[in-house]
Every structure is written in structure tokens, then in C-alpha cells.
C-alpha positions in Angstrom: -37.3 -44.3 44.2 -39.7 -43.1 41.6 -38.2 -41.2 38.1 -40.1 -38.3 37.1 -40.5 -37.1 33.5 -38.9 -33.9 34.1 -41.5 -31.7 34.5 -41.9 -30.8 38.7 -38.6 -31.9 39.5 -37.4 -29.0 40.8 -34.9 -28.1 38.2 -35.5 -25.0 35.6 -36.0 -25.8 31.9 -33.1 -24.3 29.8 -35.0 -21.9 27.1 -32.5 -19.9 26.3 -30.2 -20.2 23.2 -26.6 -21.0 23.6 -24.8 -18.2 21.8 -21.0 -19.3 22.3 -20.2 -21.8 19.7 -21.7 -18.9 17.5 -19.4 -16.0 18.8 -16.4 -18.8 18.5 -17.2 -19.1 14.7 -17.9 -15.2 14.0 -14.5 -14.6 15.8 -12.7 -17.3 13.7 -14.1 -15.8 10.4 -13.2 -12.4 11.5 -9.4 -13.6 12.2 -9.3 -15.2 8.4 -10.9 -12.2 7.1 -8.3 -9.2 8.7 -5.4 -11.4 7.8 -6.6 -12.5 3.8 -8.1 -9.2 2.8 -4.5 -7.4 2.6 -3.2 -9.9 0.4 -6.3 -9.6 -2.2 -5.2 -6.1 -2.8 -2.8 -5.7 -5.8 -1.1 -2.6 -7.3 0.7 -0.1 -6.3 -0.5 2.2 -4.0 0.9 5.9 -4.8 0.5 8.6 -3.1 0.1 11.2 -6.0 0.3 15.1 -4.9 -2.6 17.3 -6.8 -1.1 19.4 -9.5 -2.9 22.5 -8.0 -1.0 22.1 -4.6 1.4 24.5 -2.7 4.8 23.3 -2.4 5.5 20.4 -0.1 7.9 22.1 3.1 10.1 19.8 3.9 13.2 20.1 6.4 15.8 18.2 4.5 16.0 17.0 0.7 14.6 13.4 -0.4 16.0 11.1 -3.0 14.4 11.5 -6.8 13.8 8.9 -9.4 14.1 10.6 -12.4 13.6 9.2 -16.2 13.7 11.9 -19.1 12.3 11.0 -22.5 15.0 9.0 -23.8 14.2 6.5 -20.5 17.1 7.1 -18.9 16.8 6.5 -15.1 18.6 9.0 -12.5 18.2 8.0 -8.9 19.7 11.4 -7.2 22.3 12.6 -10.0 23.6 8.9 -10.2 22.9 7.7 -14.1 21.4 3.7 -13.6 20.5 0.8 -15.9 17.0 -0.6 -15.7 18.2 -3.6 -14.8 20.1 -2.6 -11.8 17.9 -0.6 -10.7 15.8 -2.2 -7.9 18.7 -3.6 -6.5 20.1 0.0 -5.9 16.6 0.8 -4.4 17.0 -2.2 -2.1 20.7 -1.1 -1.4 20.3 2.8 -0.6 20.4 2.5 3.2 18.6 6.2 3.1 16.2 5.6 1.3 15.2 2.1 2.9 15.0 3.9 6.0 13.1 6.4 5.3 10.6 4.2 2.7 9.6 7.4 0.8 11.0 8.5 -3.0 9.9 11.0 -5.5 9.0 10.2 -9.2 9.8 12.5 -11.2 9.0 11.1 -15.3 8.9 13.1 -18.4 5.0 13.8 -19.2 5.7 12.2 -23.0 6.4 9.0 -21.7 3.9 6.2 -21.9 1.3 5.5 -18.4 2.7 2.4 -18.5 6.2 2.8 -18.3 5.6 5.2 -15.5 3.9 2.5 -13.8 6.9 -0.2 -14.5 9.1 2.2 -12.3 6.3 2.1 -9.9 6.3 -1.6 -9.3 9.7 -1.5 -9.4 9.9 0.8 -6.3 7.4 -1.4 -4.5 9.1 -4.1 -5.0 12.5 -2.8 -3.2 10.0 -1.6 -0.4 9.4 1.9 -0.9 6.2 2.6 0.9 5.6 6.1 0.0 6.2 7.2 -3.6 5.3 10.9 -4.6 5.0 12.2 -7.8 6.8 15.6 -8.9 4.7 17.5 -11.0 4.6 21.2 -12.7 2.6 23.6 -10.6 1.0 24.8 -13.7 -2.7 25.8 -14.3 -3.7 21.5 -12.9 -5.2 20.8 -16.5 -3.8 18.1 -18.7 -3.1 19.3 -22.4 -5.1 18.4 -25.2 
């Protein structure tokens, strides 16, 4: 019984490229990127209503953060401390049902302390946090 070289023995050379272990490794990279690339994003996401927007219709009344100048914090017409007050978020069986509040902040008090009540709403797992704003003319004052 005689080998042959390959060539005439009746079998068809293989000249196409096998594409699978390349799929496999585009899938797997896929998979790492849908699961890591929520977790890069940090912040909190707000939905903020324009200032030039007709009012919101709504069927039954939502809770309302409130903080006047003085940074007092009103959750409804309940007075809270600061330090209580993510607990109470976490705690208000409405309003972790519904995940949705409204901010409603005194326009002299600093971006950042605004955005401290923010985090803190985030944090007790409000998903959807609107701000309350005046319907005036939509132009900050200068």
C-alpha cells in the first residue's frame, strides 16, 4: 500500500478560514462589555423638567423633597434631619414603590448641596427624581 502526498487522493483541500473560535471570542467580549459598561457610569442621573414646560398632569399627588434656604429638609410636610434622612427614603413604602420623588430646593442654595440631596435619593433607590421649578420666563437671573 503506497502513501500519497496528499495531492490526488481524492479528498478536497480545506481553504477556507475557520471563523468559530473568532465568533466565540467576539461573543465573550461582547458579554464583558454589556455587563461592565453600567458600572463605569457614575452620578446621578436626574431627570430635570425644562423650565419652559406646561404643567406635568398627573392623576394622583407624588411625594416632594423640599429644603428652603435655611436647609431644612421636608419630605411631604414631615420636618427631617439630614442625617435621617435616607433612611426615611429607604423606609417610605410609597415612595419605594413607585421609585419616583420631586426636588423641590430653594434657587439660593449652593449646586452642590442640591446635588448632596441628589445622591442621597439615589442611594435609597429612587430611580426617577424631578425637579420642581417656577414656570417663569426659562431664563436664569443675572
Amino acid at each position: 500500500m503506497a502513501f500519497s502526498s496528499g495531492k490526488g487522493d481524492g479528498r478536497p483541500s480545506l481553504s477556507e478560514i475557520n471563523i468559530t473560535p473568532l465568533v466565540d471570542v467576539m461573543l465573550v467580549l461582547l458579554i464583558i462589555f454589556m455587563v461592565t459598561a453600567p458600572l463605569i457610569q457614575s452620578g446621578v442621573r436626574v431627570d430635570l423638567p425644562q423650565a419652559r414646560a406646561s404643567q406635568m398632569e398627573h392623576s394622583e399627588e407624588k411625594l416632594v423633597l423640599t429644603i428652603d434656604k435655611t436647609r431644612r429638609i421636608f419630605l411631604g410636610d414631615t420636618e427631617l434631619r439630614y442625617d435621617d434622612l435616607e433612611s426615611k427614603l429607604q423606609s417610605n413604602t410609597r415612595l419605594q414603590h413607585d421609585k419616583e420623588l420631586y426636588l423641590h430646593a430653594d434657587r439660593s442654595l449652593p449646586y452642590g448641596v442640591v446635588v448632596d440631596f441628589m445622591a442621597v435619593a439615589k442611594r435609597a433607590g429612587i430611580e426617577s427624581l424631578g425637579m420642581i421649578t417656577d414656570p417663569g420666563s426659562g431664563r436664569a437671573e443675572r
